[in-house]
SEMARBA-707279 format. One line per 8 residues: number of its first residue (from 1); their letters; for each residue x, y, z of N, C-alpha, C. Coordinates in steps of 0.02 Angstrom, whole numbers, plus 50000, padded with zeros to 5 digits. Layout:
NUM) a) X,Y,Z,X,Y,Z,X,Y,Z; ...
***
This chain:
1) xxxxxxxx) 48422,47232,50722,48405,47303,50722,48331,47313,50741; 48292,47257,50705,48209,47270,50725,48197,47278,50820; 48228,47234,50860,48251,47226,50915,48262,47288,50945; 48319,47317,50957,48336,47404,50976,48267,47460,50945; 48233,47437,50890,48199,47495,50873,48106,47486,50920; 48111,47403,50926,48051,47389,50959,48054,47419,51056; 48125,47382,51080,48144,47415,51143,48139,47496,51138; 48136,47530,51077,48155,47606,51099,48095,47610,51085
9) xxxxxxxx) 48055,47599,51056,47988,47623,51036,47933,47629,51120; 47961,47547,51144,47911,47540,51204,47948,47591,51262; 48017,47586,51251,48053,47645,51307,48021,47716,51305; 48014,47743,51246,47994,47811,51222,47915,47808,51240; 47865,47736,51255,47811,47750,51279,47819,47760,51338; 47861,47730,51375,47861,47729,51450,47873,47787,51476; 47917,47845,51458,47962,47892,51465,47876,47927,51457; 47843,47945,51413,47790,47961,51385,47731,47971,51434
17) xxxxxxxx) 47743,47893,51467,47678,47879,51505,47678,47914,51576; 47753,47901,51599,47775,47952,51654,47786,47988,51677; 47778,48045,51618,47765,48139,51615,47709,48125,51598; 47669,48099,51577,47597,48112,51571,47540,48119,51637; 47471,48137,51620,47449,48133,51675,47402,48063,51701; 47419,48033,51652,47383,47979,51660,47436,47902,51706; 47508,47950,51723,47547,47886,51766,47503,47899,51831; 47487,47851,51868,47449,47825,51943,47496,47886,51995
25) xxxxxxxx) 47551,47857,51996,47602,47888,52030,47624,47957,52043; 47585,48010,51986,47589,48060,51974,47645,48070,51946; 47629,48141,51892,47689,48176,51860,47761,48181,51873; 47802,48158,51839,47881,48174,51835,47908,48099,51835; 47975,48093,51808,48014,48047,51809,47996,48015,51878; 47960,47954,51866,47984,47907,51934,48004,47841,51909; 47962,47793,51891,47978,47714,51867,48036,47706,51800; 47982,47771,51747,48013,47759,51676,48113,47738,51684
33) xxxxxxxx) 48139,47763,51712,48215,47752,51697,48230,47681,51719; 48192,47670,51746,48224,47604,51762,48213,47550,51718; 48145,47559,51669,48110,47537,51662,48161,47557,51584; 48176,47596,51564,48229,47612,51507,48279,47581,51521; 48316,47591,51581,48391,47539,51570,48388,47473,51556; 48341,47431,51588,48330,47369,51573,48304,47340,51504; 48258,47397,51474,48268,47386,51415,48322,47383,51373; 48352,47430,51379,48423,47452,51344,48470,47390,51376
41) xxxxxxxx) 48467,47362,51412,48508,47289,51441,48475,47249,51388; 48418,47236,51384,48395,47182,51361,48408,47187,51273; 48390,47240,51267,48391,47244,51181,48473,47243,51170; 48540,47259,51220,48593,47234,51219,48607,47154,51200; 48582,47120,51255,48602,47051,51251,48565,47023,51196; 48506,47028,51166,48474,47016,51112,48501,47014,51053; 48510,47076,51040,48570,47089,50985,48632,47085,50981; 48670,47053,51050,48710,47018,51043,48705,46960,51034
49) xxxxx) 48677,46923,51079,48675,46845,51066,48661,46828,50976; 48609,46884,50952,48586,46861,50882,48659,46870,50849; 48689,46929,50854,48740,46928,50814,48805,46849,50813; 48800,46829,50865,48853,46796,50897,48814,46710,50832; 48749,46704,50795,48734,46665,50796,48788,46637,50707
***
């Protein structure tokens, strides 16, 4: 569980950082989603494999 809450924490910065004005790239959704799914992949297999142990 610590796993999913650490991935959402850094997702929710990213999402954060990319409406902000401080992304390089300028304002609006550009990187963050991608940058969320792969988290959300990763904190998947994580918490699976742990469960599987």
């Amino acid at each position: 569980m610590l796993i999913v809450l650490v991935f959402a924490a850094v997702s929710g910065l990213a999402v954060f950082v990319d409406l902000s004005a401080y992304d390089p790239f300028g304002p609006g959704l550009g990187w963050s989603p991608g940058l969320v799914l792969v988290a959300f992949l990763a904190a998947y297999v994580l918490n699976r494999s742990h469960a599987e142990q």
